[in-house]
C-alpha positions as YAML, in Angstrom:
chain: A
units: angstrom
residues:
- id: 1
  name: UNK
  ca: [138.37, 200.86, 115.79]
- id: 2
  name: UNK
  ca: [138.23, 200.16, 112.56]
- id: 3
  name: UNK
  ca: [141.06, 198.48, 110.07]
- id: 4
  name: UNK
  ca: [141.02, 197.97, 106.34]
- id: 5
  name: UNK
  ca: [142.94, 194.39, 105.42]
- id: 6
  name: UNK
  ca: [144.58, 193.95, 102.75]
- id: 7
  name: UNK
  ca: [143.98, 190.81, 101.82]
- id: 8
  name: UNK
  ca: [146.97, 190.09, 100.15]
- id: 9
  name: UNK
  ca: [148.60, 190.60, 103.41]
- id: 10
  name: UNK
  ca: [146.73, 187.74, 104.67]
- id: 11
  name: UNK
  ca: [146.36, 184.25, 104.49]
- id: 12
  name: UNK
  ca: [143.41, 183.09, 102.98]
- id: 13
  name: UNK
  ca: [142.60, 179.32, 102.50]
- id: 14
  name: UNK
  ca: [140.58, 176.19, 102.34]
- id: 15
  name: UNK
  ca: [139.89, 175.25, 105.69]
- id: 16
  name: UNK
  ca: [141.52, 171.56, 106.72]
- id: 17
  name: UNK
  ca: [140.39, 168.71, 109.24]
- id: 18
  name: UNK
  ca: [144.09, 169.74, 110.72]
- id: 19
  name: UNK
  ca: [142.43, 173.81, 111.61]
- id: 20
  name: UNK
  ca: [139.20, 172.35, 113.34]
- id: 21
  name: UNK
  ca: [140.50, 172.59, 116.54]
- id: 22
  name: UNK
  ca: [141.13, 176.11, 115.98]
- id: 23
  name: UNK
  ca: [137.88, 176.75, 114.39]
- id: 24
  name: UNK
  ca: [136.09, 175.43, 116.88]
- id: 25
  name: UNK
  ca: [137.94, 176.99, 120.27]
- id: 26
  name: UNK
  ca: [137.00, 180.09, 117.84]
- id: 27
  name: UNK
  ca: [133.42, 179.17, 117.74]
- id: 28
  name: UNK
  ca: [132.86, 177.98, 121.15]
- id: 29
  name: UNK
  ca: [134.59, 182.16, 122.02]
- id: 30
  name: UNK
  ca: [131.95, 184.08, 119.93]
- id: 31
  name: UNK
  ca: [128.80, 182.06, 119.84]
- id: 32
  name: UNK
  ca: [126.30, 180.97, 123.33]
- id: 33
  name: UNK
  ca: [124.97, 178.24, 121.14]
- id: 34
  name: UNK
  ca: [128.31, 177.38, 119.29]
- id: 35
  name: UNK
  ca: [128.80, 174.59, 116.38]
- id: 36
  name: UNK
  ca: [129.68, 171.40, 117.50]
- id: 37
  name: UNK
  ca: [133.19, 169.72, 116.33]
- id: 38
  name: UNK
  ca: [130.76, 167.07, 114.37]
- id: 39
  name: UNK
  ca: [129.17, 169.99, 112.77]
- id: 40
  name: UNK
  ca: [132.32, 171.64, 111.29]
- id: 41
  name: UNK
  ca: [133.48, 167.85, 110.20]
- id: 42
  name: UNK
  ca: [130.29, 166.97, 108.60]
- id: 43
  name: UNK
  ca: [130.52, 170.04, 106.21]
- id: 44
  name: UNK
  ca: [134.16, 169.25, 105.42]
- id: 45
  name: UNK
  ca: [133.25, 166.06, 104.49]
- id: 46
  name: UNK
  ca: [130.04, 167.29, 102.40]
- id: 47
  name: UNK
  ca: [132.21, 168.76, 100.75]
- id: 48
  name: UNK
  ca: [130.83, 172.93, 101.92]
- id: 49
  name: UNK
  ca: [132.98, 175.18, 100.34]
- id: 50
  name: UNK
  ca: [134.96, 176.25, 104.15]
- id: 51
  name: UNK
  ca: [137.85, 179.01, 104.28]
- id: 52
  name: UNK
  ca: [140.14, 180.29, 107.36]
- id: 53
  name: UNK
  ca: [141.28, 183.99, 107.75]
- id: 54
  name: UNK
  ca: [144.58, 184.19, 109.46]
- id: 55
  name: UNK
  ca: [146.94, 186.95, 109.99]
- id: 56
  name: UNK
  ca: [150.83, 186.26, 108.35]
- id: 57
  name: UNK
  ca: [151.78, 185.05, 112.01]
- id: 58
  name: UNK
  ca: [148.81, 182.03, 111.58]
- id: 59
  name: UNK
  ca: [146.89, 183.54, 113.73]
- id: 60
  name: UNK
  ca: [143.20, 182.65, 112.97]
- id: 61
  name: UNK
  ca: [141.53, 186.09, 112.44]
- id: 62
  name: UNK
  ca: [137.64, 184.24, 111.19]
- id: 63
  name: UNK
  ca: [136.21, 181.44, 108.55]
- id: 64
  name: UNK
  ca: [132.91, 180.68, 106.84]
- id: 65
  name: UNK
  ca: [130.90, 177.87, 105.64]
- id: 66
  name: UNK
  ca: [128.92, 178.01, 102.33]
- id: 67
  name: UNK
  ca: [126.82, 175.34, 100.85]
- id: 68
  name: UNK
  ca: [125.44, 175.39, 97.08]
- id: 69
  name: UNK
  ca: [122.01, 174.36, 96.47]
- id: 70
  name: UNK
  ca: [120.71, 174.76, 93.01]
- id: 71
  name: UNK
  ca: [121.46, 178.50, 92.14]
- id: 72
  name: UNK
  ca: [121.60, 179.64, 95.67]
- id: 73
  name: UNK
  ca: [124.28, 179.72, 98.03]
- id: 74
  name: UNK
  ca: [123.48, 179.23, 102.30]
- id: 75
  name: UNK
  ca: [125.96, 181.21, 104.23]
- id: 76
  name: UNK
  ca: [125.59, 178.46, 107.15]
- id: 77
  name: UNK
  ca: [128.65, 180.03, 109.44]
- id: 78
  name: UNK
  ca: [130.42, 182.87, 109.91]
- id: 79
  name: UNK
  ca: [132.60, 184.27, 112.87]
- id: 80
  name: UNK
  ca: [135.41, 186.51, 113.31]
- id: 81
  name: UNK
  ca: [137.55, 186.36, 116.60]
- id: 82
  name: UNK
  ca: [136.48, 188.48, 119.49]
- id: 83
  name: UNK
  ca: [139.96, 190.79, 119.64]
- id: 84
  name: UNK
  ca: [139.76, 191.51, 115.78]
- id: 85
  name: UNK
  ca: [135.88, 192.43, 115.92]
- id: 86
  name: UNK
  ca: [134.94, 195.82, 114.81]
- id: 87
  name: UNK
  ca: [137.95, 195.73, 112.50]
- id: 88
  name: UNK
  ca: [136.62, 195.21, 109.35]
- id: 89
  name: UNK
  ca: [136.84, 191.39, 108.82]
- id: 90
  name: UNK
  ca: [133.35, 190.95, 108.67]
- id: 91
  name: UNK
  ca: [132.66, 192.39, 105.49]
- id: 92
  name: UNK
  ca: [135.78, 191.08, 103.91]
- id: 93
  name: UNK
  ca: [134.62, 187.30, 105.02]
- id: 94
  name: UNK
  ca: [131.28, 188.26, 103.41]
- id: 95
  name: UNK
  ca: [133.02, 189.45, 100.33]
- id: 96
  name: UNK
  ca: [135.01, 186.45, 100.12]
- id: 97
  name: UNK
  ca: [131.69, 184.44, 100.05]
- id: 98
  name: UNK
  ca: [130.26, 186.38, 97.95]
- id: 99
  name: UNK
  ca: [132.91, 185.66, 95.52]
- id: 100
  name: UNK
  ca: [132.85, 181.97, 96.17]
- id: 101
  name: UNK
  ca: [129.37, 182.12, 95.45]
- id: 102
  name: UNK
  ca: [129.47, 184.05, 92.34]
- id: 103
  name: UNK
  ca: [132.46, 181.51, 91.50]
- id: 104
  name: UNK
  ca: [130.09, 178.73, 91.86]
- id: 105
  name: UNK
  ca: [127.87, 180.30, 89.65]
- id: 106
  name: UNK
  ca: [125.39, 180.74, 92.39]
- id: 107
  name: UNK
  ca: [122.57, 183.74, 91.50]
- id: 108
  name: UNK
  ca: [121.91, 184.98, 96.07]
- id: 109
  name: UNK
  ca: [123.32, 183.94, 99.03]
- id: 110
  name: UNK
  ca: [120.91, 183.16, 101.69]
- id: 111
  name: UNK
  ca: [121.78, 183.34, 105.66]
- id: 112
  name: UNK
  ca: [119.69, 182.71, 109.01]
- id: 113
  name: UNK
  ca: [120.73, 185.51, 111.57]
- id: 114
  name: UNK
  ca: [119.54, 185.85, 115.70]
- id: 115
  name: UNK
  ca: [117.25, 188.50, 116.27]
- id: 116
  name: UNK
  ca: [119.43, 189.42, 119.04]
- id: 117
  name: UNK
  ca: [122.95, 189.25, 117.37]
- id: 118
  name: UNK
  ca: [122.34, 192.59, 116.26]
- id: 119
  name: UNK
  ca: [125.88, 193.59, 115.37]
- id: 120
  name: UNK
  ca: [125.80, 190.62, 113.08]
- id: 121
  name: UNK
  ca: [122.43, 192.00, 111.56]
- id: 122
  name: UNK
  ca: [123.81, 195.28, 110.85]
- id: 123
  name: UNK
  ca: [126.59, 194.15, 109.16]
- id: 124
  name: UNK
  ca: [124.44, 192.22, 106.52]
- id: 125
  name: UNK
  ca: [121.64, 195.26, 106.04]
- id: 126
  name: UNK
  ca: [124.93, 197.42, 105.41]
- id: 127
  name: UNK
  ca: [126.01, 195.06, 103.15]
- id: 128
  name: UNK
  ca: [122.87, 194.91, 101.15]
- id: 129
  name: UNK
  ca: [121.16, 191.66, 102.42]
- id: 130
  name: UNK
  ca: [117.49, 191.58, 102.96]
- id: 131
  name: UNK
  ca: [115.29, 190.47, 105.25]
- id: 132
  name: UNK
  ca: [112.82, 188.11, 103.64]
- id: 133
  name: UNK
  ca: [111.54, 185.83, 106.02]
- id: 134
  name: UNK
  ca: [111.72, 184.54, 109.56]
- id: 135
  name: UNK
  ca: [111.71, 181.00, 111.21]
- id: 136
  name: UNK
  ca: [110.14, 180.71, 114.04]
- id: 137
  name: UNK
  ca: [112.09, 178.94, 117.23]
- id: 138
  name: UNK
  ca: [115.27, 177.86, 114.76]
- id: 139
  name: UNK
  ca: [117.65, 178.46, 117.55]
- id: 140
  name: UNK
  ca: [118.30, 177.54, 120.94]
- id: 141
  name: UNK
  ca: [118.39, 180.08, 123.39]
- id: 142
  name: UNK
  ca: [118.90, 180.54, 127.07]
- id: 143
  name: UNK
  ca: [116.56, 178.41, 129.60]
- id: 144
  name: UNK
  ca: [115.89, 175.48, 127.53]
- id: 145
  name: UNK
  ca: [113.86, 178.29, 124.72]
- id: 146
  name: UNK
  ca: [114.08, 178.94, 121.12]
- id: 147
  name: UNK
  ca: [115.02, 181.87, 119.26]
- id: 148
  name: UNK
  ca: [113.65, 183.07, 115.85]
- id: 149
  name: UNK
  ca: [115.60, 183.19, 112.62]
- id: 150
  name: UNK
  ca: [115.90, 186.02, 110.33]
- id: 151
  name: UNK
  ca: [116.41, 185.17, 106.88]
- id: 152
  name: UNK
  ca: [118.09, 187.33, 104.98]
- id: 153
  name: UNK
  ca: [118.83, 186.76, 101.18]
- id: 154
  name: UNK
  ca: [121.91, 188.99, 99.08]
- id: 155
  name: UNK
  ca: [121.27, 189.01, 95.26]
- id: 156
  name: UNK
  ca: [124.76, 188.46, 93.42]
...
C-alpha cells in the first residue's frame, strides 16, 4: 500500500542523544545485524549529519545517517519502521539526504547495500543509484559468515 507524505505534515529533525533509544529499538526491529547504541552515539558525536522522521503524534516513522568526506556524501544508515514500510518513506528519507547532501555542497552520495536486502536495492536502482562496486565479506551474516557489499553511488 502505498502513501504519499507530505512532509510538511511531518516532523522532520536533527536527531538528539535524547531519540537514541528510539532509534535504536527501531534498528534492532528492521535490521539481523542492527547498529549498536555506541554506533549511533559515535556519529552524533562526529558530528554525521543524523535526522528522525516522525508522524505529528511523535511517532518515529525512520532516520538516516550521512557523513561528508571531501565532495562525497556516505549514506551510512537508513531504516524506516516495519508498519510504515511500503509506504513511501523510503524515497522521501533518500530525498531528504539527498538534499542534505546537495546542502553540504557534496557532488554523489555513496551507500553500501546487502545483496540480499533486495527491497532496499530496488529502492535505490529506482531512485537512480548505481551499482559501482562490491566489497567482499563487509557484513556479518548468519552462522558466524560474511556478506558482500554493494556499492552504489547517486550523482547530485
Amino acid at each position: 500500500m502505498t502513501q504519499l507524505w507530505d512532509l510538511a505534515r511531518l516532523n522532520y529533525e536533527p536527531m538528539q542523544k535524547t531519540d537514541l533509544a528510539e532509534v535504536l529499538a527501531l534498528e534492532e526491529s528492521v535490521y539481523p545485524h542492527p547498529w549498536s547504541m555506541g554506533n549511533f552515539a559515535d556519529s552524533l558525536s562526529s558530528n554525521y549529519e543524523a535526522w528522525v522522521l516522525r508522524d505529528q503524534g511523535g511517532v518515529l516513522l525512520g532516520y538516516f545517517l550521512l557523513m561528508a568526506i571531501v565532495d562525497e556524501a556516505h549514506l551510512l544508515n537508513v531504516a524506516v519502521s516495519a508498519e510504515r514500510q511500503g509506504q513511501g518513506l523510503g524515497r522521501l528519507l533518500l530525498n531528504q539526504a539527498v538534499a542534505c547532501a546537495r546542502g553540504l555542497g557534496m557532488t554523489s552520495v555513496l551507500l553500501e547495500v546487502r545483496p540480499s536486502n533486495q527491497r532496499a536495492l530496488k529502492i535505490y536502482e529506482r531512485y537512480g543509484f548505481k551499482q559501482i562496486g562490491r566489497r567482499k565479506g563487509y557484513y556479518p551474516a548468519a552462522d558466524q559468515q560474511r556478506e558482500d557489499a554493494i556499492v552504489m553511488r547517486f550523482g547530485i
